[in-house]
C-alpha positions in Angstrom: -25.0 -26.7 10.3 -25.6 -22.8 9.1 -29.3 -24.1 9.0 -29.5 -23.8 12.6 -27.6 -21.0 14.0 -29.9 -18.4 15.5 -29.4 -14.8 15.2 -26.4 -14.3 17.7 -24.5 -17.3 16.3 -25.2 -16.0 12.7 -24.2 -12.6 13.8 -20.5 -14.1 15.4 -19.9 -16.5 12.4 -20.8 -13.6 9.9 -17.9 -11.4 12.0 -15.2 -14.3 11.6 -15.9 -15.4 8.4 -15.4 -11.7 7.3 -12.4 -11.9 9.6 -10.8 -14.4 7.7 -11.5 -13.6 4.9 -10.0 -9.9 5.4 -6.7 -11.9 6.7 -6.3 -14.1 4.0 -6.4 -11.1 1.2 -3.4 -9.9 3.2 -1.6 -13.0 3.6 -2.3 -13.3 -0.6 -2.0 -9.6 -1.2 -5.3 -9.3 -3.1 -8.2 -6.3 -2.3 -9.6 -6.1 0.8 -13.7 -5.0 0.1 -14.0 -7.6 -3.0 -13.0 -10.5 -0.7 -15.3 -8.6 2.3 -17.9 -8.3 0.0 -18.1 -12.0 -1.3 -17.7 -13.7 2.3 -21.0 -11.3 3.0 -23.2 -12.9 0.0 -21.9 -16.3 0.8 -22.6 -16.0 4.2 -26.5 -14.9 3.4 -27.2 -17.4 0.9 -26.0 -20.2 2.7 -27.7 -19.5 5.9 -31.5 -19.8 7.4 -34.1 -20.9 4.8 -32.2 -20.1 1.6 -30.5 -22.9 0.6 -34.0 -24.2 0.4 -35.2 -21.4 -1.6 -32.5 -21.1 -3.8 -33.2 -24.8 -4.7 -37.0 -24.3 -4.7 -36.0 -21.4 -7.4 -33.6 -23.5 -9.3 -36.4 -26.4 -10.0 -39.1 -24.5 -11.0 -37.3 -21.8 -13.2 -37.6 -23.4 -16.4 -41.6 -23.3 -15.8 -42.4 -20.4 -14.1 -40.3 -18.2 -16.9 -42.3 -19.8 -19.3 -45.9 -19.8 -17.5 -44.1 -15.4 -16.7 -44.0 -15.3 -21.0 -47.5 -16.9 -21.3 -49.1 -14.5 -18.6 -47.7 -11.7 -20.1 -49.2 -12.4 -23.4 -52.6 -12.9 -22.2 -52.2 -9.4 -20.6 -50.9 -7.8 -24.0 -53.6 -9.0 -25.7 -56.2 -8.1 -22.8 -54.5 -4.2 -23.0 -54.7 -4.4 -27.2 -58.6 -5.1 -26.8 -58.9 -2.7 -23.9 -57.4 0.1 -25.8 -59.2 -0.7 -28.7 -62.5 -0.3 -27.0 -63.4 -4.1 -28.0 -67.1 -6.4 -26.7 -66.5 -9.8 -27.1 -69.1 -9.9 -30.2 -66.7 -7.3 -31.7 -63.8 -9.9 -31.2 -66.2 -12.7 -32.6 -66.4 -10.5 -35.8 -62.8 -10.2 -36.2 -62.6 -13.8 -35.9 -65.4 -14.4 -38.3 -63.4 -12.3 -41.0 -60.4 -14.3 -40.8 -61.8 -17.6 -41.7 -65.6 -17.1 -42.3 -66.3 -20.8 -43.7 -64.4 -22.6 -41.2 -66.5 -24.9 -38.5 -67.1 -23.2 -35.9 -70.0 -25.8 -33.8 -71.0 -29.5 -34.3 -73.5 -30.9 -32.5 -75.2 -34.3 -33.5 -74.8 -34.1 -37.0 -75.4 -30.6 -37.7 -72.3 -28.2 -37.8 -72.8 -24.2 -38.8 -69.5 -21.6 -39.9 -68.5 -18.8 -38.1 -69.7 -17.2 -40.7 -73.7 -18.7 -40.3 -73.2 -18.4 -36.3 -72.3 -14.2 -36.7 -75.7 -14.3 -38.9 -77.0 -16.0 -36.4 -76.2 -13.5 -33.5 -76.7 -10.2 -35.7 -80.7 -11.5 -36.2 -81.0 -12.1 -32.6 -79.8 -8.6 -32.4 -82.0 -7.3 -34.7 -84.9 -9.3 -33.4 -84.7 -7.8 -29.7 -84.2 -4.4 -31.2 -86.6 -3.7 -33.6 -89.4 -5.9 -31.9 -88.9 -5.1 -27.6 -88.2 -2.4 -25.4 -85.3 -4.0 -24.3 -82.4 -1.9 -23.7 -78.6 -1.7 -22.7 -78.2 -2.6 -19.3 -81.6 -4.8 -19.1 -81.5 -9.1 -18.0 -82.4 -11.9 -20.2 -83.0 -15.0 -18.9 -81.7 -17.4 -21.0 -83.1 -21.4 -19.9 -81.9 -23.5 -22.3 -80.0 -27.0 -23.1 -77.1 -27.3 -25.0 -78.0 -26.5 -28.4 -75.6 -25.0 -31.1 -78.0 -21.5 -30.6 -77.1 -21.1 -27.0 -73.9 -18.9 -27.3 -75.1 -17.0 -30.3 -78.3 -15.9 -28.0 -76.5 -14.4 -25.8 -73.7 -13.2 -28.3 -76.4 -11.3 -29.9 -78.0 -9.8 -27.2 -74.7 -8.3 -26.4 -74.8 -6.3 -29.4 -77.3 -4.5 -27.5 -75.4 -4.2 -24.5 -78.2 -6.6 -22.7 -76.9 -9.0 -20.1 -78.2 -12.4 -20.8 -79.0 -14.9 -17.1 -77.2 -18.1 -17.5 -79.7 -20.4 -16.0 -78.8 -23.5 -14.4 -81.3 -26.3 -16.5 -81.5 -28.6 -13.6 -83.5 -25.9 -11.4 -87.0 -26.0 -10.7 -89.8 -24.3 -9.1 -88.4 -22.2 -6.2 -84.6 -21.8 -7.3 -85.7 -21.4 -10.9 -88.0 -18.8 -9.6 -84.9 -17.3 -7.5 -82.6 -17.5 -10.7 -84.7 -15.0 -12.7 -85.9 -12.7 -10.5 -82.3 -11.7 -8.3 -81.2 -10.9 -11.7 -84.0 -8.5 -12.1 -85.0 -10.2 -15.2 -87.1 -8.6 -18.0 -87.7 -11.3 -20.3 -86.9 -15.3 -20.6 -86.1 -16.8 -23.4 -86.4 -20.7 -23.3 -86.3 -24.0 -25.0 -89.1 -26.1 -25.8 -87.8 -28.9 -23.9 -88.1 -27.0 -20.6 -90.9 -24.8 -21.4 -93.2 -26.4 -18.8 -90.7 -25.8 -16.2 -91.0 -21.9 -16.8 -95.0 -22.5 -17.2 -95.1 -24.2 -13.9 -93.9 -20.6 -12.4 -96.3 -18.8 -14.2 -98.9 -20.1 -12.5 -97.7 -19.6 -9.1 -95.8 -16.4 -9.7 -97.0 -12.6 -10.2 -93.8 -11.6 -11.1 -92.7 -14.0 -13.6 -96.0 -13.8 -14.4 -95.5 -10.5 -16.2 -92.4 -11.1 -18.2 -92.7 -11.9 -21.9 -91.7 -15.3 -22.7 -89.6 -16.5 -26.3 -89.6 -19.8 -27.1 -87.1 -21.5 -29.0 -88.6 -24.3 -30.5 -87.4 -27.9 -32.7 -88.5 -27.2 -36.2 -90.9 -29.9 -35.8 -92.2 -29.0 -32.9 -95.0 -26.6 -31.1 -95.7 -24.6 -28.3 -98.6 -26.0 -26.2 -99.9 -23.4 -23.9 -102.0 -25.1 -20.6 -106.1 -24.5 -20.8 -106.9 -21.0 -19.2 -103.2 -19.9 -18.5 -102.9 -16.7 -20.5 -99.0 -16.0 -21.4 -96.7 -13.5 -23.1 -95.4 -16.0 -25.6 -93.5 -15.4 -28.8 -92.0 -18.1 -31.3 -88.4 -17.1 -31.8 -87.4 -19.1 -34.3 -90.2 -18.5 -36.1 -89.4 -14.4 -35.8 -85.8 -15.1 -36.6 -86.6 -16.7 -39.6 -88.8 -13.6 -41.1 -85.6 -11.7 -41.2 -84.2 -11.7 -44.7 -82.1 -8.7 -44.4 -79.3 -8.6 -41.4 -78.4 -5.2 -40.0 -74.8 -5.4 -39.7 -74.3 -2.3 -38.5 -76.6 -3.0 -35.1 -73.8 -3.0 -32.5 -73.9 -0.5 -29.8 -71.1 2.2 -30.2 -71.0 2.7 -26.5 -70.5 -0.3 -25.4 -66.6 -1.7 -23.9 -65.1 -4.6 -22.5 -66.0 -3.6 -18.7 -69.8 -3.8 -19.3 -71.7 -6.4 -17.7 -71.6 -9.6 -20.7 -73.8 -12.7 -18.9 -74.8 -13.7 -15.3 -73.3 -17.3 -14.2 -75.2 -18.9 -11.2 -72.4 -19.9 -8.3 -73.8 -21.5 -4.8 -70.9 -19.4 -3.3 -71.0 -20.5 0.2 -73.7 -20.0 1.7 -78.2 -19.8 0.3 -80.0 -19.4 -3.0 -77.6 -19.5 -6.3 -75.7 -15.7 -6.7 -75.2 -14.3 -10.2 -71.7 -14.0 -10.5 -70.9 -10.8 -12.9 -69.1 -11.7 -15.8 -68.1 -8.8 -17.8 -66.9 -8.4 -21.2 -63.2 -8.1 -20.2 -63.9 -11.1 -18.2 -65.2 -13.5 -20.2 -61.6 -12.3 -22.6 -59.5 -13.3 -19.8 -61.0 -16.8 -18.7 -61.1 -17.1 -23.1 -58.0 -16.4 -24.1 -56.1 -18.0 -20.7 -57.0 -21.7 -21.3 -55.9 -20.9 -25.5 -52.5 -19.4 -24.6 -51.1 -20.9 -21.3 -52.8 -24.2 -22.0 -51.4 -24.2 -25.6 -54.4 -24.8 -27.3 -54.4 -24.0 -31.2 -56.8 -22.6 -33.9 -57.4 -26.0 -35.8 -58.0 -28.0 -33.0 -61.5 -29.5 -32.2 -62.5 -29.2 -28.9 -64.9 -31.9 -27.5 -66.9 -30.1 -24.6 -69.7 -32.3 -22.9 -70.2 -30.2 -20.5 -73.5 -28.1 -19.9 -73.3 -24.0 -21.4 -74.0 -22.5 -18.1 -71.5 -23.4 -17.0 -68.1 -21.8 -16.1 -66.0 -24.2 -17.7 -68.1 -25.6 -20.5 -69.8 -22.1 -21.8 -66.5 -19.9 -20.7 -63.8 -21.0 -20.4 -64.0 -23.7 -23.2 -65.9 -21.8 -25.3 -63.8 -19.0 -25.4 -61.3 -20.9 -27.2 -64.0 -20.8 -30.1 -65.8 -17.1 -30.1 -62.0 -15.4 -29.2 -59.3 -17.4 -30.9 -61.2 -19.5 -34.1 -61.1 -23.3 -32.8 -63.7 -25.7 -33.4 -66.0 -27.0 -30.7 -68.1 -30.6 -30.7 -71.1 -30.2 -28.7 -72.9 -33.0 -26.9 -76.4 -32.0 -25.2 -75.6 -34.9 -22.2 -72.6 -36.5 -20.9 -72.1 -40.2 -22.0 -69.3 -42.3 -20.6 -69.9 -45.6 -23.4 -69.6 -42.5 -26.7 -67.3 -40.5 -25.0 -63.9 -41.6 -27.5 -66.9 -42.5 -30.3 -67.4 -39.2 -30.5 -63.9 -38.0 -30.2 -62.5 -40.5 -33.1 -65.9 -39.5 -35.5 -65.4 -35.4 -35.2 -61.4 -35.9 -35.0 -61.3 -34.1 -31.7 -58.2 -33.3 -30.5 -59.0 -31.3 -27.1 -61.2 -32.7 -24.8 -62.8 -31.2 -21.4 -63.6 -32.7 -18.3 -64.4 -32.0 -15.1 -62.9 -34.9 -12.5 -66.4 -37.6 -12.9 -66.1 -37.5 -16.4 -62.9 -38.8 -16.3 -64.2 -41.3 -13.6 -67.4 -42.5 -15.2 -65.0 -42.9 -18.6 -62.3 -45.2 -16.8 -65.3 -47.5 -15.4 -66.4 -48.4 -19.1 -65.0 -51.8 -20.3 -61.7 -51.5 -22.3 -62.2 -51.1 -26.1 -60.1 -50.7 -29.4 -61.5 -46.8 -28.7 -59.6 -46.3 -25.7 -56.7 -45.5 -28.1 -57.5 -44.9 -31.5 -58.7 -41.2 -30.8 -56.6 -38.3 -31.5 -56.9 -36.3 -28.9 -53.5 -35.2 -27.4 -54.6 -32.8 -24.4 -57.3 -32.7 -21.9 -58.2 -29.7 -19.4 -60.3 -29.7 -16.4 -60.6 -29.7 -13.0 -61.5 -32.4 -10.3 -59.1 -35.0 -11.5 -58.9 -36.7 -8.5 -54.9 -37.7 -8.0 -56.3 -42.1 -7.4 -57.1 -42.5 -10.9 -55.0 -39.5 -12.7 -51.9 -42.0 -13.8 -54.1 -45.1 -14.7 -56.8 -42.6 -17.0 -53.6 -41.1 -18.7 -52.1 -45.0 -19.6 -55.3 -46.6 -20.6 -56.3 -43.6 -22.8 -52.9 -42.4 -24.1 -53.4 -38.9 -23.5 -50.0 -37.0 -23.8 -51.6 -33.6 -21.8 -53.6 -33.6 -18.8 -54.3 -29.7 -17.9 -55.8 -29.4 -14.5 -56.9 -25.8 -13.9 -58.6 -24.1 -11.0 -60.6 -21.3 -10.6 -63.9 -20.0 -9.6 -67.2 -18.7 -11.4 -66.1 -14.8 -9.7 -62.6 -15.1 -8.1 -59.3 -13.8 -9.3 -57.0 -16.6 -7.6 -57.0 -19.0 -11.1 -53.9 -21.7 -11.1 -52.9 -23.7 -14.0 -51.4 -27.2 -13.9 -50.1 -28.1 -17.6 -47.3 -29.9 -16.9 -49.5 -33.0 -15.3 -48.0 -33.2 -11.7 -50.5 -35.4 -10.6 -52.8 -34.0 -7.8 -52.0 -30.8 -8.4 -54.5 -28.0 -9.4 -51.7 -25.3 -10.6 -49.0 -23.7 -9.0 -48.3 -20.5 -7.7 -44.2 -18.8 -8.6 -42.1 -18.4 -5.9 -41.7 -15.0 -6.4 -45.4 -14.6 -7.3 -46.4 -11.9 -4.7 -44.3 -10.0 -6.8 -46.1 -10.2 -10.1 -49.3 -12.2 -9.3 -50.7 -11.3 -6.1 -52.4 -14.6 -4.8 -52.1 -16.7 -1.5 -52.5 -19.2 0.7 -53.7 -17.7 4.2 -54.6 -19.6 7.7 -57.7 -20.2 8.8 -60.2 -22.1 11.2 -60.8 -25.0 9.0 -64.3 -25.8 10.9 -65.6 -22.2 10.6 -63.6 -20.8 7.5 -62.7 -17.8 9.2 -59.4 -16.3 8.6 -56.5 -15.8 11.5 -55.0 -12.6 12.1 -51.6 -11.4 13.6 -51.6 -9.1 16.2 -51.5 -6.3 13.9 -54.9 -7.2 12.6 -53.2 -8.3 9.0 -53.6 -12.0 7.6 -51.2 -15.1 8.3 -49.5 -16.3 5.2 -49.4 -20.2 5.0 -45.8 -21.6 5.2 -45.1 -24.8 3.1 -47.1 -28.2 3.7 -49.1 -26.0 5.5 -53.1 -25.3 4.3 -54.9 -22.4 3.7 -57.4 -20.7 1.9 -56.6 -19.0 -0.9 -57.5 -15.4 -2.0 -56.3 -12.9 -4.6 -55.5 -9.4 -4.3 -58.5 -7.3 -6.3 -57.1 -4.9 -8.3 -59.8 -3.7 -10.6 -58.0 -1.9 -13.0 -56.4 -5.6 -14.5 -58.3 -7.9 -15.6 -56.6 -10.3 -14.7 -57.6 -9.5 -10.9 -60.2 -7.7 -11.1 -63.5 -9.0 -9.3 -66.8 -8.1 -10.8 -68.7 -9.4 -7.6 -72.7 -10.5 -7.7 -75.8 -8.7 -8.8 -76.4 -8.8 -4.8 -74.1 -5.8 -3.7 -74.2 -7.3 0.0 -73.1 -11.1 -1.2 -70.4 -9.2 -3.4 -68.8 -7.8 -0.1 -69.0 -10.8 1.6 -66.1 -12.5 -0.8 -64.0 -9.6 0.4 -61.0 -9.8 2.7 -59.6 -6.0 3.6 -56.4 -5.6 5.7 -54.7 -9.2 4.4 -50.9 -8.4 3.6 -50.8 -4.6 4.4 -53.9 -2.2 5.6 -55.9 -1.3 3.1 -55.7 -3.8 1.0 -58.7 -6.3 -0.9 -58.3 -9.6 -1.7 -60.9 -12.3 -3.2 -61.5 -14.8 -0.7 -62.3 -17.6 -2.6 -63.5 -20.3 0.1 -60.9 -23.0 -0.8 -58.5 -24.4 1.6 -55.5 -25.7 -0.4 -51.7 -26.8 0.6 -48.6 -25.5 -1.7 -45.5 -27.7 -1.6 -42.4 -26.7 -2.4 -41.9 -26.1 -5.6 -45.2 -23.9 -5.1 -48.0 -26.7 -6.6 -51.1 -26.4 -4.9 -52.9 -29.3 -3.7 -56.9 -29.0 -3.5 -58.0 -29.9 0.6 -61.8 -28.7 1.5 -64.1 -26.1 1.2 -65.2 -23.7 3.7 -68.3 -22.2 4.8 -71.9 -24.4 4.4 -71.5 -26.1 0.9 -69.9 -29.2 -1.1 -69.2 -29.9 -4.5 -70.7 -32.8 -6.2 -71.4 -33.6 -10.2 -69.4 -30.8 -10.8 -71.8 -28.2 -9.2 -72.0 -26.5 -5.9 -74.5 -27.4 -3.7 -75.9 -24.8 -0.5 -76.8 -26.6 2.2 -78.8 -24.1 3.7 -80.9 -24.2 0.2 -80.8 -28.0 0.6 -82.2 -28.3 4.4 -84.7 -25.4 3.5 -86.1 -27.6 1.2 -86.5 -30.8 3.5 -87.4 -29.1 6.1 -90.3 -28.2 4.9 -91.1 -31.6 3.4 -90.7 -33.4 7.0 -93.1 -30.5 8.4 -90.0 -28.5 10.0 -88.1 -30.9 11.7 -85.1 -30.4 12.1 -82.3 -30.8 9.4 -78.8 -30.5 9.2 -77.1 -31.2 5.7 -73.6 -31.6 4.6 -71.0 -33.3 2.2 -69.3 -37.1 3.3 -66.1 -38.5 1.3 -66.8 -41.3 -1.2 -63.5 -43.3 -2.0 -62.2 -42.4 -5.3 -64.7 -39.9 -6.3 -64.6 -36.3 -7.2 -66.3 -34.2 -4.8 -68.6 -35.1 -1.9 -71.8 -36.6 -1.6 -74.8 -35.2 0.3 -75.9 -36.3 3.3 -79.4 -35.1 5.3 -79.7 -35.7 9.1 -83.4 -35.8 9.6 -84.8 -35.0 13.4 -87.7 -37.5 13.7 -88.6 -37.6 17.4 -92.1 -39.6 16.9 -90.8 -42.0 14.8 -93.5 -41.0 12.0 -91.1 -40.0 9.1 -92.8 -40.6 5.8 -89.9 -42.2 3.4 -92.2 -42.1 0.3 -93.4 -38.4 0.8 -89.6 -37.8 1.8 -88.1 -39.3 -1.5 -91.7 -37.3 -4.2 -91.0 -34.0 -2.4 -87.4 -34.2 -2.9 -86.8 -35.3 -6.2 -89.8 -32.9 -7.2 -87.9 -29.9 -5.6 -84.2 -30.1 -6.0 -81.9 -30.6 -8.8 -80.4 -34.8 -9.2 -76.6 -33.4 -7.7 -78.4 -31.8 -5.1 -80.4 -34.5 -3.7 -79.1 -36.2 -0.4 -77.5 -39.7 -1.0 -77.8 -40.3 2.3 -80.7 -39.6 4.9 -79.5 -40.3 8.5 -82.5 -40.2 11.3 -82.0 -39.5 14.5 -83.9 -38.2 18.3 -82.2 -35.0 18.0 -78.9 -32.9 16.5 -75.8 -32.6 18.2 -75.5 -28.7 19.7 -72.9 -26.5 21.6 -73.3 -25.1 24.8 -74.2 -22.2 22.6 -76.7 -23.6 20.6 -74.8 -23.8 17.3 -74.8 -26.8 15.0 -72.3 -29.5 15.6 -72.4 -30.0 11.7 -68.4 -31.4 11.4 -69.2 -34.1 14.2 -71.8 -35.4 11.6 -69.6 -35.2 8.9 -67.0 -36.9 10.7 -69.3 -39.8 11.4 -70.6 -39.8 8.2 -72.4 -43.5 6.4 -69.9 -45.1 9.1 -71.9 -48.1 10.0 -69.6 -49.1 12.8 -70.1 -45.9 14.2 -73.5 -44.9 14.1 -76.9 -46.6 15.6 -79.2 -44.2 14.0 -81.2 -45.5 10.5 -79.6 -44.5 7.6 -81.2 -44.4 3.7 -79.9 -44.8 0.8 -81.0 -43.3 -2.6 -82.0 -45.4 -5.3 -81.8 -44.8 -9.5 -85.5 -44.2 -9.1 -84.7 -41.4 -6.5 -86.6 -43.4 -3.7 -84.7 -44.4 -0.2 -84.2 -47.9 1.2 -82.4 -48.8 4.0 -78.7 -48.6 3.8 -77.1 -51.7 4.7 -73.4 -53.0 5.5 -73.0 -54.9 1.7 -74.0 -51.0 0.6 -71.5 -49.8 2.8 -68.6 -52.1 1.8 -69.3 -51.7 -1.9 -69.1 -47.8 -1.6 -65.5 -48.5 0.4 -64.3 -50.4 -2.3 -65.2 -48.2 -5.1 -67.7 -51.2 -6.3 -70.8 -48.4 -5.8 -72.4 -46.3 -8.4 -73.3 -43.1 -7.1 
């Protein structure tokens, strides 16, 4: 009943219970203000929203001390390396003294020490500063496959205080182009395998054209150069393997943990991949988190399938390796049918995923494998909640760790104690001690709802909203490094959200928080979708076809496939003559954009659905999506081969009942 008093009736109830109160200490001869006093707290606690507070509190204590223990140990050891003035190759070395012939990478079946890898990374060191003008401060583009080199390249480099371009392997011609030069590249060093990508640009491109290229060849393997094309080329392994005497002593003395470490590529929300600043300090903190509040232990083997430009595969998982010792098992691509081989040959006994790996496992025929691995934990993100309990029974894993976080942002959740569905939770009393929060906002647009007093709306429970994190850049753990673009840096930034002045991260993500404070993953904003694991622009995306279908009109955007991770593109194609060349489409595409970024779907149609104003009725298209039933336009599907056929109802009912593979 004291739930639903409003203010006047709490007001008289609070007077008589105090009145009573006061008369029975007289009646029993007791004090007056410790009897006063008590009625008072009773009387708060018990009334409005606090019972349901207090109970909220009482549930999640247990794991919100502990996850309070683990934070503060990441930020003890982030302050010990701070004051210490440490790089993360400094770290590396630390770790390298400790246990120099311990495994550090396997890969195939090669596997190096810690010790060969620190070799390794003091030659490339040497190499770049004996042998190039390169300096502290100056980009390397590094465009290169998972190989047991690809960390130590850029490990070494930062010896030299040189920031090293992540570059995104599945980008060609103009986003490759893109990639290298917003970083303000000054040299590219690539693998022989994609050599003629970065060839293809130096025929068409003055400025690429310029830069100095180092190729990392196969031992068995050489550099073919095209007739007439004249190119800076250098073979690196060749040059590293002229160095018989390593300069230890090569690390720059200036350098500390807030200096720029790599560039990671994000889509962010809107154009051309952004490189996402990832500094030193950074890199510690997305390390170090996953090894301490996952729980994550020196002699475990990591198996990480994932590609090394990326956040999770060449961050945050290998963190656990350069920073804290573990072992990590390297696969160059993703395969569903070796996926517990592999696992029960290395004895892994971490795995990562991201939510289709876990997907394209499950679909493989059950096997003896399924359970004779040893791996007790796995941590990822894009689990989707459908498949979570049956993937954790068939597999027998005793950990699933669903963690969320972006590329830049500062609002990173943790799920370790496998609520399914949940991405990580945020404390009840959080804006206390970790400043991130759900806010309202137009779901269509993105755009965040103020109060009259110009400040942000926090979301109540059950209620979505997008979460941001308060930047504070003097801890690392919020801190927000931005982009190499100063103008797509301020763009992420909310001012005026809790109290004026104030900055917070917006990170794009619309989530709902129940209420024990886990956070439930809903839709992205602005113009993009994930799919594969990777961010896709549409503006980048209808650019692209546009130009293809001689400037028609485009309009793309991500539909909902039933039990998948992510969404799948979709391309609504103006054709008002009827002329639209299918073939021409399908060659131009799959010539231009990456596989996740090609369009399952092509919808055709007279004309696209405007406002009054003239904007892009994008969500009524996405609403209608593949929906046969509800659409009279043609509508294309993509093939293995990356042609388009027409899209027909048994297509349509295989993709609802998760019989489709997309």
């Amino acid at each position: 009943m004291l739930l639903e008093l409003n203010r006047k009736q709490k007001g008289l109830t609070f007077v008589c219970m105090t009145a009573v109160a006061t008369l029975a200490s007289l009646v029993i001869g007791r004090r007056l203000i410790p009897q006063t006093i008590l009625s008072a707290i009773v009387f708060y606690l018990f009334t409005g929203d606090r019972p349901v507070f207090l109970y909220a509190i009482g549930r999640s204590f247990r794991r919100d001390f502990t996850a309070a223990v683990r934070f503060i140990q990441i930020n003890l050891l982030l302050y010990k390396w701070e004051r210490a003035n440490k790089i993360v190759a400094t770290i590396f070395d630390d770790v390298v003294a400790k246990n120099p012939h311990k495994t550090a990478f396997i890969m195939d079946d090669n596997q190096v020490t810690f010790e060969e890898v620190q070799n390794f990374t003091y030659k490339i060191a040497q190499f770049f500063h004996e042998n190039t003008e390169l300096r502290r401060g100056d980009t390397v583009a590094l465009f290169m496959e998972t190989r047991i080199e690809y960390a130590p390249i850029w490990i070494g480099l930062s010896r030299l205080g040189i920031i090293t371009a992540l570059i995104n392997t599945n980008l060609r011609k103009e986003a490759l182009r893109h990639s290298i030069i917003v970083a303000n590249t000054k040299a590219i060093v690539v693998s022989s395998e994609l050599f003629k990508a970065v060839q293809e640009l130096y025929t068409e491109d003055e400025n690429i054209r310029n830069l100095p290229i180092y190729v990392y060849r196969n031992v068995d393997e050489s550099i073919e150069q095209k007739n007439g094309l004249v190119m800076d080329i250098h073979d690196l392994r060749l040059e590293l393997d002229k160095i018989t005497e390593i300069n230890y002593n090569i690390n720059n003395k200036d350098l500390g943990p807030k200096d720029k470490l790599v560039y990671i590529y994000t889509s962010g929300t809107t154009g051309m991949p952004k490189a996402a600043v990832i500094t030193n300090i950074r890199f510690m903190f997305m390390g170090i988190s996953s090894f301490l509040m996952l729980k994550i232990y020196e002699h475990d083997v990591i198996y990480n399938a994932l590609p090394m430009y990326h956040t999770a595969g060449g961050m945050v998982g290998l963190g656990n390796v350069i920073l804290c010792g573990a072992t990590m098992l390297l696969r160059k691509k993703f395969s569903a049918s070796n996926f517990w081989p592999d696992c029960i040959k290395h004895n892994c006994t971490v795995a990562q995923y991201i939510g289709e790996i876990c997907r394209f496992v499950l679909m493989q025929s059950p096997k003896p494998t399924d359970t004779q691995h040893k791996v007790r934990m796995m941590f990822g993100n894009g689990l989707r909640p459908q498949i979570w309990p049956q993937f954790i029974s068939r597999f027998n894993i005793g950990q699933m760790c669903e963690i969320y976080g972006s590329t830049e942002g500062n609002s990173n959740l943790a799920n370790y104690e496998g609520v399914i569905g949940a991405i990580g939770f945020i404390p009840r009393v959080a804006k206390y001690v970790y400043p991130v929060t759900l806010i309202r906002c137009n779901e269509d647009t993105g755009e965040v709802l103020r109060d009259a007093n110009g400040l942000c709306i926090r979301s109540n429970t059950g209620e979505s909203g997008v979460i941001v994190g308060q930047i504070k850049h003097t801890q690392a753990t919020l801190s927000f490094g931005g982009y190499a673009d100063k103008k797509a840096t301020e763009k992420k930034v909310l001012r005026d959200v809790i109290r004026k002045g104030d900055m917070y991260f917006n990170s794009g993500d619309i989530l709902v928080m129940d209420l024990l404070g886990y956070c439930y993953f809903k839709d992205r904003t602005g113009d993009t979708y994930r799919w594969r694991g990777e961010n896709v622009a549409t503006s980048e995306v209808e650019a692209i076809i546009s130009n293809i279908v001689g400037l028609n009109d485009c309009a793309v955007y991500g539909v909902d496939i039933p039990e998948t991770e992510g969404k799948a593109g979709m391309a609504a194609i103006v054709d008002t003559s009827g002329k639209l060349d299918l073939e021409s489409l399908s060659a131009g595409i799959k010539g231009s954009l990456p596989p996740y970024a090609r369009p399952i779907f092509i919808r055709v149609l007279k004309e696209l659905p405007m406002t009054a104003t003239f904007k892009l009725k994008k969500r009524d298209l996405q609403l209608e999506g593949y929906d046969l039933s509800k659409i009279t336009d043609s509508i294309y599907f993509l093939n293995n081969d990356g042609t388009y056929r027409r899209f027909t109802e048994k297509d349509y009912d295989d993709i609802k009942n998760g019989r489709a593979r997309l």
